[in-house]
C-alpha positions, 0 to 999 in steps of 0.5 A: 620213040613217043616224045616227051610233051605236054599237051600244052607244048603241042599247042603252043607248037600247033600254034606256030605252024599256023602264024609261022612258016615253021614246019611242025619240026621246026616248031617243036625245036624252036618250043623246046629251045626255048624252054632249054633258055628259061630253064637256065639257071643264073649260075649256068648264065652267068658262067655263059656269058662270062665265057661269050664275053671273055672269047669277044675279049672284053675285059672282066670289069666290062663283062661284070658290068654287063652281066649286072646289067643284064641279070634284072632282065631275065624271064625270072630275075634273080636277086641282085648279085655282087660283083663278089657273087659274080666272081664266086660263080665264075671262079668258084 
């Protein structure tokens, strides 16, 4: 079964097996986590978060005062959210 990378990915790949001690394996697993976490969208982070929070057992004031702190540092920042917003994404 071919795998589906770029070009590209299998330099930045060959480039970890050469500065890390990653086997070629892990190097790719670790290339494509990464892209998995980039792809994420702010609805899908939001909603994450949301739920990692909620089973440490913060309330949802702490959180969607984390959440608003965390958003502007994102690979892409979205735009500022409302605590509104944020509920609608979480609640629907």
């Amino acid at each position: 079964m071919l795998e589906a990378r770029t070009p590209v990915h299998e330099d930045l790949i060959d480039h970890l097996v050469r500065t890390t001690p990653l086997q070629r394996g892990e190097a790719a697993r670790v290339v494509l986590d990464v892209l998995a976490y980039f792809d994420e969208t702010t609805t899908e982070f939001v909603r994450r978060r949301h739920r990692e929070m909620q089973a440490k057992g913060l309330t949802n004031a702490e959180i969607f005062d984390r959440i608003t702190e965390e958003l502007p540092h994102r690979a892409v920042a979205p735009p500022e959210l409302s605590l509104r917003q944020l509920r609608r994404i979480v609640y629907g």
